[in-house]
Legacy VTK file of the C-alpha trace (Angstrom):
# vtk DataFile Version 3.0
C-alpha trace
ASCII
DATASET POLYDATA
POINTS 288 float
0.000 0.000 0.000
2.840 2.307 1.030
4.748 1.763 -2.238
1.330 2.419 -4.471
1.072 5.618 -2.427
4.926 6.653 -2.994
4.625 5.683 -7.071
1.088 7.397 -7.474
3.044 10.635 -5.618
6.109 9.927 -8.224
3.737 10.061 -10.746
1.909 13.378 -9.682
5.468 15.033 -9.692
6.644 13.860 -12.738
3.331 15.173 -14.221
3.585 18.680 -12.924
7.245 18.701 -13.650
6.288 17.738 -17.201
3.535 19.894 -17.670
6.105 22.685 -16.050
8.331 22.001 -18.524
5.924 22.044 -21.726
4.719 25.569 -20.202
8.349 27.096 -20.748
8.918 25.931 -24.137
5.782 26.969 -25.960
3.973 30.489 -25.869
1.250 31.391 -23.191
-2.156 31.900 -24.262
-2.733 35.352 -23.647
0.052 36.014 -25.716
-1.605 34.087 -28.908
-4.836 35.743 -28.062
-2.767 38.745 -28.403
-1.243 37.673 -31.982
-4.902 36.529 -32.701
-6.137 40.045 -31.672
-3.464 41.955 -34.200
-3.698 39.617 -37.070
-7.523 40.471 -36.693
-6.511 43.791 -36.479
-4.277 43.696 -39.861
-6.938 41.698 -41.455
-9.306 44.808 -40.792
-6.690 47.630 -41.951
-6.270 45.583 -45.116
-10.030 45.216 -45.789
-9.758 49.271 -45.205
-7.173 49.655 -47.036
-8.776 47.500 -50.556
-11.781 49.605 -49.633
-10.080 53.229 -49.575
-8.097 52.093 -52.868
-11.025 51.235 -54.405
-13.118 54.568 -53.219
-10.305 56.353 -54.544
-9.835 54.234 -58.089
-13.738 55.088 -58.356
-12.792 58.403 -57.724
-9.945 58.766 -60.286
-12.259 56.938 -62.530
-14.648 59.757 -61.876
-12.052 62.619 -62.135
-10.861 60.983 -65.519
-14.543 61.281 -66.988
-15.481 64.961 -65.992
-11.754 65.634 -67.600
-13.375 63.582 -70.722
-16.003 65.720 -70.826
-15.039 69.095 -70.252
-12.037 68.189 -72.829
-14.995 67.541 -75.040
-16.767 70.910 -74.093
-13.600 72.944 -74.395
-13.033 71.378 -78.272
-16.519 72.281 -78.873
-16.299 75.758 -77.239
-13.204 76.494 -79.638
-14.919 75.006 -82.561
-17.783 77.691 -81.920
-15.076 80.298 -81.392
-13.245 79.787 -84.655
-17.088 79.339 -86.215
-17.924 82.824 -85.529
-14.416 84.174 -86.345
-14.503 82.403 -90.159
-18.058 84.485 -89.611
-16.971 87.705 -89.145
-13.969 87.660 -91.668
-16.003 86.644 -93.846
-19.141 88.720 -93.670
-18.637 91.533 -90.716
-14.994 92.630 -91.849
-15.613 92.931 -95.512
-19.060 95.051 -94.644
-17.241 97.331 -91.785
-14.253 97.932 -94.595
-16.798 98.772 -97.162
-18.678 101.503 -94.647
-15.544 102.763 -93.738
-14.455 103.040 -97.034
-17.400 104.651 -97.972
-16.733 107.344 -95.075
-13.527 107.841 -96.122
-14.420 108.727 -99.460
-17.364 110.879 -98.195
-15.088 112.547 -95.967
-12.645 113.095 -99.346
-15.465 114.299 -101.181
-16.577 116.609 -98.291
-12.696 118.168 -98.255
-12.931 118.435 -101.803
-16.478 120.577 -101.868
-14.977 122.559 -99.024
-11.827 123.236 -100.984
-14.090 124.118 -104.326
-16.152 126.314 -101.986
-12.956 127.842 -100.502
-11.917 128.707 -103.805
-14.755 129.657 -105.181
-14.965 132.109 -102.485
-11.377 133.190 -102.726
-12.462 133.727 -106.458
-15.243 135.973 -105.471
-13.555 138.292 -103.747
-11.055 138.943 -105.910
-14.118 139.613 -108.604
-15.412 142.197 -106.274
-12.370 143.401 -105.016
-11.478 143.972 -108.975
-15.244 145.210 -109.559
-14.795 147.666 -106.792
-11.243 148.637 -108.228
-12.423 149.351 -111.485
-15.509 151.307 -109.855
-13.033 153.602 -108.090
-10.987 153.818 -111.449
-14.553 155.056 -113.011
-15.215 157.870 -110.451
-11.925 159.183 -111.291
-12.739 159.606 -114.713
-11.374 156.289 -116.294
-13.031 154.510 -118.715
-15.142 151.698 -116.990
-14.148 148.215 -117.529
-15.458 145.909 -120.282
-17.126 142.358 -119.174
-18.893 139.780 -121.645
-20.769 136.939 -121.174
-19.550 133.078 -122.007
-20.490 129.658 -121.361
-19.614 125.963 -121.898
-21.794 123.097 -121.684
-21.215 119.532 -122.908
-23.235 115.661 -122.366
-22.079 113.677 -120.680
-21.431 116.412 -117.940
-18.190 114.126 -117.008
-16.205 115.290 -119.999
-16.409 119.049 -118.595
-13.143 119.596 -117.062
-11.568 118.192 -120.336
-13.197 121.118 -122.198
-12.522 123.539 -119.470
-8.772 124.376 -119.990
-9.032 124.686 -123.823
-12.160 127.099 -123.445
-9.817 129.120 -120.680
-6.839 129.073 -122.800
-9.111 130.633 -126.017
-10.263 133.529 -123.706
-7.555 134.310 -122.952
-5.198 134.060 -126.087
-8.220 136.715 -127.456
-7.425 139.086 -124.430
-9.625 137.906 -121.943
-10.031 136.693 -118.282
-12.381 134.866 -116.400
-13.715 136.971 -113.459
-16.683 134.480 -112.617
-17.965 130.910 -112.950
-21.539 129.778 -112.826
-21.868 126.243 -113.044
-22.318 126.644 -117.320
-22.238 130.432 -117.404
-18.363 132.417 -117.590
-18.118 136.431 -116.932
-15.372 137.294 -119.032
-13.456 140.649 -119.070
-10.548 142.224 -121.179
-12.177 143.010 -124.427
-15.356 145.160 -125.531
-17.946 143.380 -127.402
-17.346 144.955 -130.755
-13.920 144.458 -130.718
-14.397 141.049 -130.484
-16.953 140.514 -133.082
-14.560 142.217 -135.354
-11.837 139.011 -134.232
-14.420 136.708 -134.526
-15.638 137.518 -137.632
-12.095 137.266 -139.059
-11.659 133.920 -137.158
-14.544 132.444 -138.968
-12.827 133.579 -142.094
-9.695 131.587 -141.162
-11.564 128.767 -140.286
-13.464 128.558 -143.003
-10.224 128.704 -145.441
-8.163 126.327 -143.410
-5.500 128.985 -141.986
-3.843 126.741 -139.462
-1.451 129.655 -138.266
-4.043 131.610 -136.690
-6.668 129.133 -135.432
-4.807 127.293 -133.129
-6.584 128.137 -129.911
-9.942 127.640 -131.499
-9.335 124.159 -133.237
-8.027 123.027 -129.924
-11.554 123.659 -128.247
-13.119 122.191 -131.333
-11.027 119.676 -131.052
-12.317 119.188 -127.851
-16.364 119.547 -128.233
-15.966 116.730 -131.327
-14.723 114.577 -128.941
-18.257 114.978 -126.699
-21.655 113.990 -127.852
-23.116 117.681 -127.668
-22.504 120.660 -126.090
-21.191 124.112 -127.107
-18.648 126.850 -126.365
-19.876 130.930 -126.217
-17.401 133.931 -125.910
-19.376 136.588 -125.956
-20.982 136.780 -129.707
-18.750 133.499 -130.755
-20.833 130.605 -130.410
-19.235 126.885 -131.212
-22.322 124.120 -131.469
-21.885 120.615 -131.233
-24.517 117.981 -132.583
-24.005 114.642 -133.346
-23.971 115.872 -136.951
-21.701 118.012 -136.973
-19.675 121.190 -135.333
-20.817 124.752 -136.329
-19.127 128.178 -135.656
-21.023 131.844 -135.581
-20.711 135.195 -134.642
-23.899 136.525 -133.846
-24.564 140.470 -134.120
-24.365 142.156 -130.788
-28.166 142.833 -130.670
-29.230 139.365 -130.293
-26.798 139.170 -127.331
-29.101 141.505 -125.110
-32.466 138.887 -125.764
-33.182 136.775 -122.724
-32.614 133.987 -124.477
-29.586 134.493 -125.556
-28.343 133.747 -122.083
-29.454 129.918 -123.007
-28.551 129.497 -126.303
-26.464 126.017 -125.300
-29.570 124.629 -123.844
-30.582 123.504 -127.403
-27.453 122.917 -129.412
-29.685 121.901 -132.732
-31.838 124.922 -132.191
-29.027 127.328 -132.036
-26.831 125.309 -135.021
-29.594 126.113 -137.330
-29.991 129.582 -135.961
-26.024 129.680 -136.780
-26.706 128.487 -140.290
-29.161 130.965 -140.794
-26.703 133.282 -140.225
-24.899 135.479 -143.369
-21.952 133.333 -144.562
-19.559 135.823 -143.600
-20.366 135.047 -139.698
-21.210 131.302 -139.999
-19.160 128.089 -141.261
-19.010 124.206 -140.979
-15.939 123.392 -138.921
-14.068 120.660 -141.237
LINES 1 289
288 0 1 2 3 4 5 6 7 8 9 10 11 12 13 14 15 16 17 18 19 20 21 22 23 24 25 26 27 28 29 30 31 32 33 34 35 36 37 38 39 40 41 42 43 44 45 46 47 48 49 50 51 52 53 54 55 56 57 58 59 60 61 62 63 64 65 66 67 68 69 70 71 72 73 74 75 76 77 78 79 80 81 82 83 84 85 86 87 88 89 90 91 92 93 94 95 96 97 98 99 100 101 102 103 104 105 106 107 108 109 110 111 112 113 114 115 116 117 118 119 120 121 122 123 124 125 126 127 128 129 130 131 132 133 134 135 136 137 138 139 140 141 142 143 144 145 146 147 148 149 150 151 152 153 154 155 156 157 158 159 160 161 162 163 164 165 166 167 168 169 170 171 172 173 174 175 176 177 178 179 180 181 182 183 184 185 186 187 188 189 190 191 192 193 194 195 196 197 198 199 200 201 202 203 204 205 206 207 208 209 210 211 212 213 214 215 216 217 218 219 220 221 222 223 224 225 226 227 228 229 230 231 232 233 234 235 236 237 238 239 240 241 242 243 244 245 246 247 248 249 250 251 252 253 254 255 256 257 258 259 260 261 262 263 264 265 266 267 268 269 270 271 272 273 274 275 276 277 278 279 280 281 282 283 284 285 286 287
């Protein structure tokens, strides 16, 4: 009986010593609950950490789209933009060059007027200032100064200034000077009325017979009116009529030059060519 007790004792120690033993070489169990609790732990960060990646790949995803599509509105934005600009080179800048062209060359034209006025002006005074002049002259006992009457008219109006500088340059190569315009009408002075009659009558002459020498001035200005449809020249009784028929000269007699009408005698140049024709043939001939 003793020796079962001492054996089952042996037994009991060598169990505890054992279990002693096994204790020391392998980990307690709070500190695998421990492990347990951080792996858990990990496992739950990681799960996180998928979910915040994917959150923020859905994100980028989202990001990348709205860049998508407001690359797509900016393209279409600057497709508009260079719409309108092909728009307003090619209908706005044309039209706003053409109206300012157009006020530029109003402008031009309204400098030129003011510059014809200007002169035109200038030209007056002078005329008075001479008129006044040659009414001092008078009350001093001079002999008052001569003026006569002229004109020039010619269709189309546009070949005008053409005829202009021969019709100037005839006056005056007979002794004359232009003191006034009015549009068609010229006040000439210089020369008396007779004494040019007595020219003119011995220019007709010339003309008539060809005399080249002294009919320069005057085949120069018919030279001129052939070149126009109609129209005519006057220097005082010397009237030059263009038809489309031909080109007559006369020198009408000083007392048809006071008539009213006589002041008009361009206004019908087929009336006044036969009026010329019926003229005595001293004062009247066909320029050749």
């Amino acid at each position: 009986m003793t020796v079962i007790l001492v054996l089952l004792c042996l037994a009991i120690a060598g169990r505890e010593l054992y279990l002693a033993f096994e204790r020391r070489r392998t980990p307690g169990a709070p500190e695998i609950a421990d492990i347990r609790t951080q792996l858990r732990a990990l496992k739950g960060t990681r799960d996180e950490l998928e979910s915040f990646r994917t959150s923020q790949r859905e994100r980028l995803d989202r990001l990348t789209a709205e860049q998508d599509r407001d690359r797509e509105a900016l393209a279409e934005t600057d497709a508009r933009i260079r719409s309108l600009i092909t728009q307003i080179n090619d209908r706005l800048v044309p039209d706003v060059s053409d109206r300012l062209k157009r006020q530029r060359e109003a402008a031009e034209d309204q400098r030129e007027a003011v510059d014809r006025l200007a002169a035109e002006v200038a030209g007056l005074r002078a005329h008075l200032a001479g008129r006044l002049d040659g009414a001092v002259a008078a009350s001093l006992g001079a002999d008052p100064g001569d003026l006569v009457a002229g004109a020039l008219t010619v269709v189309p109006a546009e070949a005008r200034p053409a005829l202009a500088g021969p019709y100037e340059r005839f006056a005056e190569h007979h002794g004359l000077r232009v003191e006034l315009t009015d549009r068609d009408r010229y006040y000439l002075s210089g020369r008396s009325p007779r004494g040019l009659e007595s020219d003119f009558l011995d220019l007709v002459a010339a003309i008539r017979e060809n005399c080249t020498e002294t009919t320069g001035k005057a085949r120069s200005l018919m030279g001129a009116l052939r070149d126009t449809e109609r129209g005519g020249a006057q220097v005082g009784p010397l009237v030059i009529v263009r038809t489309p028929e031909a080109l007559v000269c006369g020198v009408l007699p000083l007392a048809e030059l006071v008539r009213p009408e006589a002041a008009r005698l361009l206004d019908d140049p087929a009336g006044t060519a036969a009026r010329l024709r019926s003229l005595p043939l001293g004062r009247f001939c066909e320029a050749p």
